[in-house]
Every structure is written in C-alpha cells, then in structure tokens.
N, C-alpha and C positions, 0 to 999 in steps of 0.2 A: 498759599492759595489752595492745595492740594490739600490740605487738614482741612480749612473750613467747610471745603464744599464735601467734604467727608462727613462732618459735623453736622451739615446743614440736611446732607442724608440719611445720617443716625435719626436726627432729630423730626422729621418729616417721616419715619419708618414708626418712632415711637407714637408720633400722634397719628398714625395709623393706625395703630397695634391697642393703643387707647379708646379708639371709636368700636371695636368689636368686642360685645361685652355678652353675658348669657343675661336674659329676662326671666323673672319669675325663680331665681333662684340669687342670694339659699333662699331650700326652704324648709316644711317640716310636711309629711305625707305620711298617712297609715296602710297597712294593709293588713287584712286577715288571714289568721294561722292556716295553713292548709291550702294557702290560695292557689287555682288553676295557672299554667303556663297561660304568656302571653295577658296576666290578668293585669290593669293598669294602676299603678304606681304613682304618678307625675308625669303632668306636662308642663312644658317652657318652651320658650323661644329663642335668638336670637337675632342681639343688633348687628347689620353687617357696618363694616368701616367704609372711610366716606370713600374709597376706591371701588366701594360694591364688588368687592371679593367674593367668591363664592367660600361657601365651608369645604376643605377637599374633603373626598369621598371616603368615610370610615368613620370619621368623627361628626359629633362629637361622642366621646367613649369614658367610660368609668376606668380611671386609669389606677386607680384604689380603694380599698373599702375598709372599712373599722369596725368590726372585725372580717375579716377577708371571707371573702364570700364568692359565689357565682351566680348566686338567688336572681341577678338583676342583670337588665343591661337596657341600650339605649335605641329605639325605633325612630327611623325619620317617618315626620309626616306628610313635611315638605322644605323646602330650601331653606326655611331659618324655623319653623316648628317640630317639637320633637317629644318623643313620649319615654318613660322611664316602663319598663315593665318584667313581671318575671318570669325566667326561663324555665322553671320546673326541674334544675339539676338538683337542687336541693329542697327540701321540704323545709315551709316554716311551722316549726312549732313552738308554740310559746311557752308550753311548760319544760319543753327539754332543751329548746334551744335560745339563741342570743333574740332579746327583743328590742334593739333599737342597732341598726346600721349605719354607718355615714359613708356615703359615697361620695368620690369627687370626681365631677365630671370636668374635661377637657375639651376647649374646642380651640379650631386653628382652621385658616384661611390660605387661600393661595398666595398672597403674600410674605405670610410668615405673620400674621397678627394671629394671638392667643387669648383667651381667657379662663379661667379657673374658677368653680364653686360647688360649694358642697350642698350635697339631698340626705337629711336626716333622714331617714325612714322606720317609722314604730310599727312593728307585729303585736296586732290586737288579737285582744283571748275571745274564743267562742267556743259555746255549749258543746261538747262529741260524744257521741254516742259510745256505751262500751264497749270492746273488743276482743275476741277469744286469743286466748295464748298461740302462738306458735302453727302448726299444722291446723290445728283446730278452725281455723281462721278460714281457711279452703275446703271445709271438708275432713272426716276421722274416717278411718274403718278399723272397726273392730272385730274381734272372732272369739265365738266362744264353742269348745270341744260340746259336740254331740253325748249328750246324756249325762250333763254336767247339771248340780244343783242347782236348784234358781238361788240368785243373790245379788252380791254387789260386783258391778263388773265397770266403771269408768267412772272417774272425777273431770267431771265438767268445769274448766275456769276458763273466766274472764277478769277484767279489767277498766276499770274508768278513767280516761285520761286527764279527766278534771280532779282527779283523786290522788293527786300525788300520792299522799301518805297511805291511799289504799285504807283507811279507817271506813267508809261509806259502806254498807253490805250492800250486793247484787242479790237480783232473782233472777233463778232458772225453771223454766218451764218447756215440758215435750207439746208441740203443737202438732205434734201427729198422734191419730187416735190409734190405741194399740192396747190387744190386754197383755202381752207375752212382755211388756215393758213398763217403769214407772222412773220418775224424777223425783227427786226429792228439792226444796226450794235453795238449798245452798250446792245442787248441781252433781250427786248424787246420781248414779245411773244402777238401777239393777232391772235383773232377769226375774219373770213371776210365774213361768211357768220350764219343763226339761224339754227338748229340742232333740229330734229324732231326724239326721240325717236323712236317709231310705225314705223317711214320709211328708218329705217335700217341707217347702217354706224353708229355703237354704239361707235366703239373703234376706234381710230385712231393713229399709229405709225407713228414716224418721230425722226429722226437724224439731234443733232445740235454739231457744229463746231467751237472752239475755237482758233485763232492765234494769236501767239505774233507778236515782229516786224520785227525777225530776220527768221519769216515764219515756226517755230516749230509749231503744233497744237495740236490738243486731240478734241476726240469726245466723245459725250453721247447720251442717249435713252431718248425720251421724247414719253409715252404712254398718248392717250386723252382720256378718257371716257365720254363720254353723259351719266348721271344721269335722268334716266324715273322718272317723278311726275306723280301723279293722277290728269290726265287732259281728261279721256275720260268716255262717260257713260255707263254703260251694257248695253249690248245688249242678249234679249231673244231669244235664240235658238230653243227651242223647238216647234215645228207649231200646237199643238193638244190645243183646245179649251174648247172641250167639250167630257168628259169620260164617260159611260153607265157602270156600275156594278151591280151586283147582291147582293139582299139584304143577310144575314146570315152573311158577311163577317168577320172573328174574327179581334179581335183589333188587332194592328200590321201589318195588310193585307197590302202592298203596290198596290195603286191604280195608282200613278201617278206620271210622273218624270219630273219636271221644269227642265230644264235647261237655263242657260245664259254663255254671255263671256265677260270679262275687256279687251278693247283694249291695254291698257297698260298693261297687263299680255303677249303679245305676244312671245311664245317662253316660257313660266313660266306656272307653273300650277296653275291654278286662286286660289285665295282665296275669295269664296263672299258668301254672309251671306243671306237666306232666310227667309221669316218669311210671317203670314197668318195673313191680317189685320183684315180682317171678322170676328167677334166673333163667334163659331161653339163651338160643342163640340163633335163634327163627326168625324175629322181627324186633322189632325197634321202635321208637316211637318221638315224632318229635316234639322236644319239651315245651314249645310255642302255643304251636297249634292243637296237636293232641291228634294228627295222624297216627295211624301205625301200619309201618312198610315190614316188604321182607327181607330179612337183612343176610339168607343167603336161599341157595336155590333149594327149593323145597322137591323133594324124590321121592312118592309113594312107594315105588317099588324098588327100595335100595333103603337098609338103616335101622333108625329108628322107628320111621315113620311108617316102614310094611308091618309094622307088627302094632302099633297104636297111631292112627293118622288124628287124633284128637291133642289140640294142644289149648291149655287154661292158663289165663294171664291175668295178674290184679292191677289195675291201675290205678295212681293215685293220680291228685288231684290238688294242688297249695297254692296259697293266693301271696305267699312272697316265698324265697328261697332258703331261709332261717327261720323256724319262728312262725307264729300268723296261725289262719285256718287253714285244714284240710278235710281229704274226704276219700273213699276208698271204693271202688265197684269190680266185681271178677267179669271178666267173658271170655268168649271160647271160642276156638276157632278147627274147624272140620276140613282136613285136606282130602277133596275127592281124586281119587283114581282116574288116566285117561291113559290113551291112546299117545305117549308120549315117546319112546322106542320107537324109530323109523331100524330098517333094515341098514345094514353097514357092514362094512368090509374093512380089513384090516388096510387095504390100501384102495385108492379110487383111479388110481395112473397105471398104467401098463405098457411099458414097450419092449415089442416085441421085434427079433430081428429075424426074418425069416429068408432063407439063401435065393437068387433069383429065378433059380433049378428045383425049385423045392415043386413036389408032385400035388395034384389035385389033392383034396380030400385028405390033408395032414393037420391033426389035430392041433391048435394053435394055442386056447386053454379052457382052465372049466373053471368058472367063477364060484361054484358051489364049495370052492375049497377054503376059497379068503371071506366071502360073507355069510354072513347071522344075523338075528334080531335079538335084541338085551331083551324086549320081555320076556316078560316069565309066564303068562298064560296064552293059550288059543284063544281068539283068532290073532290077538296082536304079535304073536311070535312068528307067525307064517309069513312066505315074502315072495315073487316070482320075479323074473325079469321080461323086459319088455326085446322088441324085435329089433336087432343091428341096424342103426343107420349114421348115415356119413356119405359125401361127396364122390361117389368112383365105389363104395365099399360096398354096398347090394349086390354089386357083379364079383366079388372075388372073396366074399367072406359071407358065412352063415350061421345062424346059432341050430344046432341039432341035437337033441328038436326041439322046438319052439318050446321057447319059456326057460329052458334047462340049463343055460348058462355056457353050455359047450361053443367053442367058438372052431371052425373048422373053415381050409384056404378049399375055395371052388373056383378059383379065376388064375388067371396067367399074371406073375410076375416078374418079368423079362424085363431086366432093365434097362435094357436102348431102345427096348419097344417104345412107339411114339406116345400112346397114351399113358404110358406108365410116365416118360418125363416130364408130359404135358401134368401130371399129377404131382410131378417131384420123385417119384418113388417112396412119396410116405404117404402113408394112409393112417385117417382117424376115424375109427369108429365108436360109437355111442352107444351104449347102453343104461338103461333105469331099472336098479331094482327099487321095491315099490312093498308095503306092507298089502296084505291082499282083505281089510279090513280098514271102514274109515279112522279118519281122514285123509287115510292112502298116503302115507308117506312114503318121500320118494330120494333117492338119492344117485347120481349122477356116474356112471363110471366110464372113461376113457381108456379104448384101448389106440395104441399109436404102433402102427406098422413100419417097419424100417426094411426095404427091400434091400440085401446084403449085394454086392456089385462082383463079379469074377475078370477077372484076367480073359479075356478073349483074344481080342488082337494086339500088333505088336505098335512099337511108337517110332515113329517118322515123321524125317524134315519136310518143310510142303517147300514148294518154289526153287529145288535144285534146276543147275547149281548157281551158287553166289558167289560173283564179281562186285567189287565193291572200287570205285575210283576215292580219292583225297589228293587236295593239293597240299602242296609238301611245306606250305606257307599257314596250312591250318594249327591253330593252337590247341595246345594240351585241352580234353576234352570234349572237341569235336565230333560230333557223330557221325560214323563210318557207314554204318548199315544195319543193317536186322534181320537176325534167323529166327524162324520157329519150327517148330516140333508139335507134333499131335498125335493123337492116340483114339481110336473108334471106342476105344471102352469109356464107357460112362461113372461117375462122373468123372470129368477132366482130372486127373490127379496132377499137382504141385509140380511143373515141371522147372529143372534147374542147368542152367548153360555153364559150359565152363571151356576155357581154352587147353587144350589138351597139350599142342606143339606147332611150333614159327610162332612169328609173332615177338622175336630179339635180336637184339645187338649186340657186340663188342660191347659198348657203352650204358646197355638198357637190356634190362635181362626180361623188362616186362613190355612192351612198345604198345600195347593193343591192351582191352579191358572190358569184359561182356560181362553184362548185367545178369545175374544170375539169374533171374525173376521173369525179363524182359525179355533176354536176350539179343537187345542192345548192344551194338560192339562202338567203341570210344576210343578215342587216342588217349595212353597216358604221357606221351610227350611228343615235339615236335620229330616232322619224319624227315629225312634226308632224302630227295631224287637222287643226288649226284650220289650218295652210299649204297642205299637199297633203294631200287625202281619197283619191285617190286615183295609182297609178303604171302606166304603161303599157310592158311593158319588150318587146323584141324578143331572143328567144334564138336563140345562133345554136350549131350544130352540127354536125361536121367530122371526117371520120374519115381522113382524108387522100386521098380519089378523092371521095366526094362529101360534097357539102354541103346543109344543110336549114334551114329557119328558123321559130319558131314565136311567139306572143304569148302572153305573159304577162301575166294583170291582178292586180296588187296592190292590195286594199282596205284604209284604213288604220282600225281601229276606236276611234270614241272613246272617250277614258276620263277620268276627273275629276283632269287631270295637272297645271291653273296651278294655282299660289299666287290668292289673293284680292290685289288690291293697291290701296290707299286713298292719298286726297290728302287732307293732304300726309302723307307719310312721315313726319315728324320736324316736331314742334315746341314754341316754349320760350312757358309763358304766364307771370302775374303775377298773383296773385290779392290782395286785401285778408285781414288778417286777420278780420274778419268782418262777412265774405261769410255771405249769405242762404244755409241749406240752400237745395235743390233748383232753384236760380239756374246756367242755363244757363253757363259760363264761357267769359267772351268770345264769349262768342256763339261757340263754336267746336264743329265736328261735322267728320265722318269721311264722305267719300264713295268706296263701294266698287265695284269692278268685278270681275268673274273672267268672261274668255274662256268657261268649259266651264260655267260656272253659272248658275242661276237670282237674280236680285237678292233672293229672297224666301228663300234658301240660307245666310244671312250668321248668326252668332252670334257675341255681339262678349264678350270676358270681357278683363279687368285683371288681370295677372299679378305675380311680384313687383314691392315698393315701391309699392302701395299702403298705405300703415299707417293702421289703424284704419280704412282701407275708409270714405274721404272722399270716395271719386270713383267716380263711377257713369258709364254712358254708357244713356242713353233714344232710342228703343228697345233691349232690350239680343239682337233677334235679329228677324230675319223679314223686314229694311229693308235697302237698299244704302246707306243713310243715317240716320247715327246722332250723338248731341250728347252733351256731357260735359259732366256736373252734379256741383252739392256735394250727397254725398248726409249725410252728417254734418259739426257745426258743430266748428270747431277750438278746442281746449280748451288755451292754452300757462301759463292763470293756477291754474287745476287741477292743472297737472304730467302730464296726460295725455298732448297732446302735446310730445315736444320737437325735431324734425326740423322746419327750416321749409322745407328743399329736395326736392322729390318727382320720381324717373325713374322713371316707369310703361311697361313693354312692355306694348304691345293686343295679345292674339288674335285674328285675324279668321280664323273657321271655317267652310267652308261645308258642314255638317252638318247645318242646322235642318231640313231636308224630309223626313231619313233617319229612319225607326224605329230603335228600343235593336236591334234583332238585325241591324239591315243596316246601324249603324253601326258594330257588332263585323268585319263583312263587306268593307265598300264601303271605296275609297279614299275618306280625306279629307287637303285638302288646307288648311294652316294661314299666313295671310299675318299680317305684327306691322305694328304702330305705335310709334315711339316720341313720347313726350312729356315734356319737361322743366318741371315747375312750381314757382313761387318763392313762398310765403307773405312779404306784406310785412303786416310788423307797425304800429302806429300809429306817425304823425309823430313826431320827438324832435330836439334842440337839443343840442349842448355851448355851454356858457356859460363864455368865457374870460375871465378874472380877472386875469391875471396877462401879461404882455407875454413873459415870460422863462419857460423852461421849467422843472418844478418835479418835486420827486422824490416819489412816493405811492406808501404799501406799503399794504397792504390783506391781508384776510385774508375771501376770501369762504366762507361755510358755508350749505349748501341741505340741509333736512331735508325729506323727503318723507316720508308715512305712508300707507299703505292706509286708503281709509274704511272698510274693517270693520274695522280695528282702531285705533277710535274713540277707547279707553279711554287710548292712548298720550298722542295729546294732549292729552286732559286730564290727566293725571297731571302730567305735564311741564307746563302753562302752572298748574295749581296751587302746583307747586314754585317756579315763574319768580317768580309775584306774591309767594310766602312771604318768596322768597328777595330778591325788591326792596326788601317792605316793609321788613324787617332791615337791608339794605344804605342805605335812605332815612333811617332813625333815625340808623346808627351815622355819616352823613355829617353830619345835625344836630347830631348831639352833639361833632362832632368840631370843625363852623364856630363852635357854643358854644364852647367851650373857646378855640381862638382868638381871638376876637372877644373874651372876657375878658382873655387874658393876651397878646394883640398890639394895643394900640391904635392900629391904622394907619387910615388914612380909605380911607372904600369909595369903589370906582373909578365910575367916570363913567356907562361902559357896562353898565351890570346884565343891561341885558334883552337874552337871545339874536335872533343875526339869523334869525328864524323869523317869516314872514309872518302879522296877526293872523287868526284864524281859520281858521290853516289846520290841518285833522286830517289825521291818519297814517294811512292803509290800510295795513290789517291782513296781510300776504300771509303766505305758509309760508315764504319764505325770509328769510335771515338775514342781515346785514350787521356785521361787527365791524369798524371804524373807530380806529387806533392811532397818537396822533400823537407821533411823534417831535421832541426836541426840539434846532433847527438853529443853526448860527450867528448871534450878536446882532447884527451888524453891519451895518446897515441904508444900502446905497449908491445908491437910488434910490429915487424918488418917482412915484406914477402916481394914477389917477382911478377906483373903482369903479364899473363899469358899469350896475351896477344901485342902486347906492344915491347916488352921484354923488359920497362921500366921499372923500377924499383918503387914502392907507395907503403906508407906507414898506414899500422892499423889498427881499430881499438880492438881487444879481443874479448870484449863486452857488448858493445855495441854494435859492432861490425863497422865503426866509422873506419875511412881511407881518407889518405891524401897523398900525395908524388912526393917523393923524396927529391927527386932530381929534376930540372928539366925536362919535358916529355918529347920525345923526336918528331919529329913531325909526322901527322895523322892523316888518312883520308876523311874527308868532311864528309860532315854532314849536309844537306840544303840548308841552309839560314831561314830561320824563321824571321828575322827583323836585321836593320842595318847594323844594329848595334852589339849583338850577342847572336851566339848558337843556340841553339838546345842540347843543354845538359844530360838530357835523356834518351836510353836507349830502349829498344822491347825488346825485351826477353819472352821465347814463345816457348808452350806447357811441353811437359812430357808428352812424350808416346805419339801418339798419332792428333791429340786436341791441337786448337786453333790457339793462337795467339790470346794471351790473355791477359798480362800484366807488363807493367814497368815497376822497377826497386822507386823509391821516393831519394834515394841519396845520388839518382842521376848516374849511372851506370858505375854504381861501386864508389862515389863520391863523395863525401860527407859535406855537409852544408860547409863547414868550418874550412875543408878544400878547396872548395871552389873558391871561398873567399880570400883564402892564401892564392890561390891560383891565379885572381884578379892582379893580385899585387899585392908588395908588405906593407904595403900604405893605406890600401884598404880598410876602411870601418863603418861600423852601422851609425849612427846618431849618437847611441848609447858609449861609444868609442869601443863596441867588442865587434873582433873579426865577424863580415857576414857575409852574403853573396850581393856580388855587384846589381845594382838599379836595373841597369841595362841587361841583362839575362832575362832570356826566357825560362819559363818553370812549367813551361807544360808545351804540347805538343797537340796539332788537331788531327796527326795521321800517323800511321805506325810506321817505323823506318821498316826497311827492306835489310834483312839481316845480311850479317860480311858474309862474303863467299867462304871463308875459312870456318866458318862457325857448322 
C-alpha cells in the first residue's frame, strides 16, 4: 500500500511538472553588433502548472550558453513574462567575435516543476565608422624642439572595422585652420613653418578627420607643444655698480642684491646660479638669489682695509651648473670710516677692599691707568668719565676732579655703624667712560667696595648660666638644651661649640654631644639617675680670633625605669601529689628589689601555665617578699587534672602605690620569675615475672564524662550490668553443655591468682586486656616471685605455665560465676599512672591457662585452649598486692 501511494505521488508530481512549460520558446532572435546594455533580445512567457505554483524568485536564468558568454541574461516582467537582454559585460562584435549564441534557459516552481529551452541568438553586422589606433583614439600630444626645421613630424592611423583585411584606403584630413601645419591624405602630419619658444604660440591645438569610402568618419585631438632649450644668454638686471658701506658691518650684513634674467625662463621662475670669481674673504654671495653678505667683520681702521677701503668683485651669472649660458659683471664696493672705537679699559670690574679705619680723603684708584680708545685719529680717540653714582656711594666716595677718573673715600666706613650694615658694608659705584665725539660711545665700569671688618670686641655666652633638666628615661638623641655665644664685631664670624670636659662614664667616654654649628647639646646614650644624678660639662666656643668658655649643668630626672628583680630568678620544685591546700611549698618565696621603688610597690600575679589556678603566692602585693602556696588540691582521679608538669612566668609589678588614673599615666615597670614544678604522684613497683622479655598488646580506653551529665553514666553501667548478666548465663550454659558432653577431669588450679579479699576500685577508666595465644614450646624453667611456684617458660615468646600445683592465692573479685579474671595491672615506671595489662594474663600463656583448666581441656579443634567460662578482660583496674 505504501509503494503505490508513493507511485500514485511520483505520478501526480510528474503531471505537475508537465503542465509548466516556457512559451515562445525555442526560438531564433537577432541582435546588433555593438548593442547597448539592457538592449532587448527576446521575450517569452510561461505556462504555470495546474497547482498555480509561482516561479521562485531568480529564475528563470540562463544556466548555459554555446559559446559561454555573459553578453545576456534574463529580466522579469511579470510572474509568467520575461524578457532575454544584454548586460554590456561584453561587446558583440561581429567581425571579431562569435555570431550566433544558444542559451538555455531554465525555469522551476515552487513545487519542484522544471522546464528547459533553448534561445538561438544571431549578431547582425552594421556599418562602423573608422577608428584611430591606440592613444590616438583620446587625443595625442606631440612636441616639437624650438627652432627645429619645418617637416614631417607624426603618422596619423586609423582603421575600418568593416575592413578586415584592411585593403579599403582611408582619408585624413586637418579641420582646423592652420598655416604652421599640413596633412597630407594618407595621414601624414608636418611642420611648415620654425617655432620660436620666447615668441609665444607654445602650444598648438588642431583636429584631424578620418573617412572611410562609404563617407562614415571619426575625429581626434592632436595637441603641438613647442619644447623651450637653452638657447638664450642671461641677462643682468640690476643697474647699481658701485655700493658705499660702512665699516663695523657684522658678518651676514646684506650689502647687495645681483639680479639677472634667462630668456628662456619666460613665464617660469628662473633658476640661475651666482658665484664671486674674485678671491675675497669680505663677502659672499648666495648662489640662489644673488645676494651678497659680509662674510666677516669689516675694520677701516685695522689691516688691510686702513690703507685701501676699496674692494672689486666679478660676478657671474649661469643658468645651469655644468654647461649652459653665462654672463659676467664687475662692482665695487667703498668701506666708509666711522666712529666705531668706543673708549675701553682693560678691565670693567673693580673691587676694592678698603680697612673700616681707613681715613678720609685716601686715594682709592685712577681709572686713567686701565682705559684708552683703539682709534687712531682726534676727535674719536678722546674719552672722559662721567660723575660716581650708586646707592649710599655720593656720601663716601668721589671722583677728583670731575671727569678725571680719580676715585677718592670722603665718608665713614665703620663697620657696626648702622647705616653702613643697613648697606651691607658693600658698596657699588658707577661710572661711564664715554667717547667725547658722536655717537658718544659709552662703556660701563663698576667699582665694588668691600668694607675690611677688625677685631674689636671679645666673644661671649648670652643667657649664663645653664641648667639644663633630662629624664633619665630619655633616648639616645634627645635634646638637652642650647648655648650660644656672640661677638659685637661685625659680621657674625662662624662660630663653633665643642665639649671641652664631664660629660663620661665608666661605660661612655662620650655621654653628651653639641652640635658644633648650633650649639645644640644631645644625648648620645641613655642616662642613669641611680649612677650619675647629675653632669657637669665645660663648653667651649670659638670663632677663630677669640675664644670663650662657659658651664653647663645637666640634672638627670628620675623616673621608674628598673625592672623589679627577684631571687632566685628561675626555679625547678617537686611537690607530692597531695600536698595540703594552702601549704607553703618547699618553704619557697620570692625576694624582691627595684633600684627606683618602694618595697611596698610590688604586685606579684601568675601568668600563663598556671592551670586550674593551683598556685598562689601570699602576700600577693604590698611586700618585697612573697611565698608560694597550693591554693587548690590536685584532682588527677577525677580527670580534672591531667598535666603533672607546671612552668609558671611570675609578674612582678611595681604598681601597687599607683591609683587606676595614674596607673593609666605613670611608667610601670614589669620584672618575671620563672618556676618549673613536678607533681609526683604516689609510690609504685613493677613486679618482674618473667627473666626474659615478653611481648603485651594491650588496648587502653579512658571514658570521661562531665558531671552534669550524670544521666550518661548511668545509662551506660545499666546497659554494662544487663549486658554482663546475659553474657554470665550464656557462659553457664555453655560450661553445662561441656561438662556433659566432654568428660574430661577438672584441672588442679580452679581458683584465679587474686589475693583473698581483695576488692576492685571502681575508677572511670577502662582497661581491655587481650591475650593472645603463643608458642607451646616451653624451653626454660624459673621460680615465681611472689607465690614461690615453679612455671615453665618459652624463652622466645615469653610464654609461662605452672609446673606444679599452685598454693593457694589471694583472690581476686570474680567477675562472673563461673571464672576469675586472668588478668592483672601492672602500673608504668616512675611516678606515671597505671597504664597497661600483659595480654598472656599475668605472665600466663593462653596454652597455661588451658592446662591450668584441666588435661581434658580442648578447643573444638581438639588443641589446648582457654576455658569458655573465663573472663578475658576486666572493666576496672585491680588494686595492686601490698608486697608489690
């Protein structure tokens, strides 16, 4: 069913695809060579299928062409009409290219229905006008050199595209009127008359004409240029001959401007090259423009130039730098004479030091000795000076007599006088000497006064004498206090501090440190009250002429700077586990001192590793003596405590005198103690058994509980006993059973080795006792220490077992009806707590006990083991023999 209705959709899709067909095609259409884009080709139609499918969008399209082409494509005009037209990517031409095309066009629907068919298309031939070659086609320019012969200057071709073979002759003809030009009719271009750059008519336009024979034509542009050479010579423009300057001129002056012009530049901005054939070394001239500078400083009256101020120069003139035209002109140049020597001195600065005792009316200097004038004739050699001035200097300095250059002191220069320091004690005066002929040149001289200072008075501390306080807490560079020294003589000279003697220690050879400059005094280390209270220093001061010496007292202030410090420092005691509260230990106490304190200053407190605050010290403040008590009893059976080793740091503070607001204030100073203390717990034995060393696992568990949470442990020893009684039944029942269906004889040693009446204390920890069971092989024999028995033993393993009957023992409590416990505790060396049980039950090998049961005795397996009915662990630690 599923095929034919497959079938029955093929077949229904084909007679779909059947009803969409193209109209109007094939067919056969022309078009002409050359034809414009978009120019029409064919139209057709299409039939749509009976579903009225639309065409989808792009088709229908030329899906190939014969010969492959892009000349064509296909334009909608509307939903089934459609137009064939060309694109313009390609040119038809019918002499050079293909003349008949097939295109096959494709169209397709939104269905999927197709149809296919082909558009002949023929390129028909028409008439074309002829065409020029190449460039010629756009336009030519041509050039012909300036003052060339008239003649033949360009071959005109063209072209008829109807001429293949090119056999048909063309005509050429100029349509522009011209006498300087002619054509000839096969295209022929010449010149008829010579062409003169410089006289204008540079360029020349003209139109030439091309005809075939059937009178089609075509025109072109043919532009002439005239090409200027260098055919003319420069010419000098400028009319001046001869220039007059004045001497001084600085180098780079422009004196003088050549000009020239290139006929052959006309309309262009020349390019010509200057240059100065003359050997000089006066001036210069630049090769561009045809300036000419001075190229150094020109001196009438100094050289060459006092004896001929005339200088003559040739200059050329070339219109390239090789080669070309040139051109040649002399001129002259006249350096006048001036007034260029101003008056001058060998030097323009002067100072002068003059004593501040120096008398009126001492000659100070005479200018007439350092200055001159370089010229060489009257008037411009002559020179005078003008009248001293400067600020303060009209009153103590003059020139005598006016003009003369003599300089002479008329005023007081007393150097601590006020106005002389209100001046500095230096003075500038001013002078111009001055040519006495214009342009009066003038030149500038400074003289500088330097008032010399004397030693008058002596140099002295101000502000004796100096007490100077420091606390004795101050740190290394602290500043103490401050000397100075002074001196009425002007100006203040350099003065320098220095510590002369005091001011050491035993320990500090330097204690104190004055600023040489300042005179600044500094601590260079910390000071001691309790060594030196106080310092007595001698300063010394020096300004290089005199010297002065003054005392200094340093008071050192006390301040609460020792530590407390107690005997002994450090010590280890031993206490009993219990030791009496409030029991002095070892009679031991703390005796304290502090340098800067009262003994009634002391407050004594325990700092970390006190735990549980066992240790006190009485009194614990107000005493320089103080004892260390148990102040709470040690608790190690409770689980309170479990440290039995104690390192206590002591504070010792001496703060007890201070109120709360002037302990927030005051220094205090904090000294320690240490103390190392040993809890020794009660005496204890190991009791050796065994000659040979023995191997015991053990498995200890310690359960602690808070006593407010009371409820645990009872719960838990409710469960313990439920869960005994159960375990006490099912081991009866289990040695019944045995004891019926094994009739072996009961062993010798029934009764556990537990001393009689001895009970078990109760503790909270726990002891699980596991005894593994070791090699049988029993290679030594020894003597029990305590029961005086004889017991064989492996000397491997450390297994034991009784040789003989064992006498009779004190027991231990029974843990069940049925068996003792095997096991005993053995407690640690030294001072530690109880800590382990052996696993072979006090020295007894699994393989013992099971002898010990009886020789009847056997496991399942039928090898010696330990009886059913024994206990193998223990939930309290026995109370060890009094003999141990």
């Amino acid at each position: 069913m599923d095929s034919q209705a497959d079938q029955s959709t093929m077949w229904s899709w084909k007679a779909g695809s059947e009803a969409l067909h193209l109209i109007h095609l094939p067919a056969t259409s022309n078009v002409t060579e050359n034809a414009l884009p978009e120019t029409s080709v064919h139209k057709f139609s299409v039939k749509l299928s009976a579903s009225l499918s639309p065409v989808i969008s792009g088709f229908p399209l030329i899906i190939n062409s014969n010969p492959l082409t892009e000349a064509f494509r296909v334009n909608w005009l509307s939903d089934t009409d459609f137009e064939v037209v060309t694109t313009g990517k390609e040119q038809l031409d019918f002499e050079t290219g293909p003349k008949i095309f097939d295109l096959q066009i494709y169209i397709k629907d939104d269905v999927g229905a197709t149809d296919l068919q082909v558009l002949t298309v023929q390129v028909t031939d028409v008439n074309e006008p002829p065409q020029f070659l190449g460039n010629l086609a756009k336009g030519q320019d041509l050039y012909i050199v300036e003052g060339a012969n008239p003649g033949f200057i360009y071959q005109v071709e063209a072209f008829d595209p109807e001429d293949t073979s090119r056999n048909i002759p063309l005509s050429y003809a100029l349509v522009s009127t011209t006498k300087n030009f002619r054509m000839s009719a096969d295209g022929n271009f010449f010149s008829t008359t010579e062409f003169d750059f410089e006289a204008g008519h540079n360029s020349h336009d003209l139109i030439v004409e091309v005809r075939d024979s059937q009178g089609l034509r075509a025109s072109t542009s043919l532009q002439v240029n005239i090409v200027n050479i260098n055919d003319e010579t420069p010419r000098f423009t400028s009319p001046t001959r001869v220039y007059v300057i004045p001497e001084e001129l600085g180098p780079g002056t422009i004196v003088a401007n050549v000009t020239a012009e290139d006929p052959d530049d006309q309309g262009f901005t020349s390019f010509l090259l200057y240059s100065i054939t003359t050997v000089n070394s006066c001036f210069m001239i630049n090769q561009l423009t045809g300036t000419i500078q001075v190229a150094r400083r020109l001196d009438q009256d100094a050289g060459e130039l006092r004896q001929n101020p005339t200088i003559s120069l040739e200059v050329l003139v070339k219109d390239r730098p090789f080669g070309g035209q040139e051109n040649r002109m002399q001129i002259t140049f006249k350096v006048a004479d001036i007034n260029d020597n101003p008056a001058t001195c060998t030097t323009f600065t002067f100072s002068i030091l003059v004593p501040e005792r120096a008398a009126k009316g001492t000659s100070l200097l005479d200018l007439n000795t350092v200055c001159f004038d370089g010229d060489s004739e009257a008037p411009y050699s002559q020179f005078n000076f003008t009248t001293p001035s400067g600020v303060g200097s009209s009153s103590r300095f003059l020139q005598d007599p006016a003009g003369s250059g003599k300089i002479v002191l008329i005023g007081d220069l007393d150097y601590e006088n006020p106005s002389n320091l209100a001046a500095g004690n230096k003075y500038t005066v001013a002078i111009q000497v001055q040519d006495v002929a214009p342009p009066y040149y003038k030149n500038n001289i400074y003289l500088y006064v330097l008032t010399s200072p004397e030693n008058e008075f002596p140099l002295l501390f101000d502000g004796l004498p100096y007490v100077f306080n420091v606390s004795e807490i101050s740190p290394a560079g602290t500043r103490v206090g401050q000397v100075r020294a002074s001196d009425k003589d002007f100006p203040q000279s350099s003065i320098l501090y220095s510590i002369s003697t005091g001011g050491a220690s035993l320990q500090y050879p330097n204690i104190f440190w004055i600023n040489p400059k300042m005179g600044e005094l500094r601590l260079v280390t910390k000071v001691d009250y309790e060594t030196t209270p106080i310092y007595i220093l001698r300063i010394q001061a020096t300004n290089g002429e005199d010297t002065s010496s003054a005392t200094v007292t340093v008071n050192i202030l006390d301040e609460n700077d020792e530590k407390p410090i107690c005997i002994p420092n450090s010590y280890f005691l031993a206490i009993p586990v219990d030791l009496k509260v409030g029991t002095n230990i070892q009679n031991f106490k703390l005796t304290c001192t502090d340098r800067d304190s009262s003994p009634r200053s002391f407050r004594y407190s325990i700092g970390p590793g006190n735990v549980n605050s066992h240790f006190t010290f009485s009194p614990n403040a107000g005493s320089n003596v103080t004892r260390l008590l148990l102040a709470t009893p040690f608790d190690y059976t409770g689980g309170l405590d479990t440290n039995w080793d104690y390192n206590l740091l002591i504070y010792i503070t001496d703060d007890n005198l201070l109120s709360s607001r002037k302990k927030a204030e005051a220094l205090v100073e904090t000294g320690t103690v240490t103390l190392s203390i040993s809890v020794i717990p009660h005496p204890t034995t190991i009791v050796t058994t065994a000659p040979r060393p023995r191997i015991t696992y053990q498995i200890l568990k310690k359960n602690i509980y808070s006593p407010s949470a009371w409820y645990v442990p009872f719960v838990i020893t409710l469960g313990s006993i439920l869960l005994l009684g159960l375990l006490v039944s099912l081991i009866i029942l289990l040695a019944k059973a045995i004891h019926t269906h094994c009739p072996c004889k009961t062993g010798k040693h029934k009764k556990p080795l537990v001393k009689k009446g001895a009970k078990m204390k109760s503790t909270k920890g726990e002891v699980v006792v596991e005894t593994i069971q070791m090699s049988t092989v029993f290679d030594g024999e020894a003597i029990d220490p305590v029961t005086g028995a004889k017991y064989e033993f492996n000397s491997k393993t450390g297994a034991r077992r009784w040789k003989d009957p064992l006498p009779e023992m004190p027991k231990w409590r029974e843990s069940g009806p049925q068996g003792a416990a095997l096991s005993r505790a053995v407690s640690a060396e030294g001072t530690r707590p109880l800590r382990s049980t052996d696993k072979e039950g006090d020295g007894l090998s699994g393989q013992a006990q099971a002898e010990a049961a009886g020789p009847g005795f056997r496991s399942q397996d039928g090898k010696p083991g330990i009886p059913k009915n024994r206990t193998l662990s223990s939930r309290s630690s026995p109370k060890l023999h009094p003999g141990i």
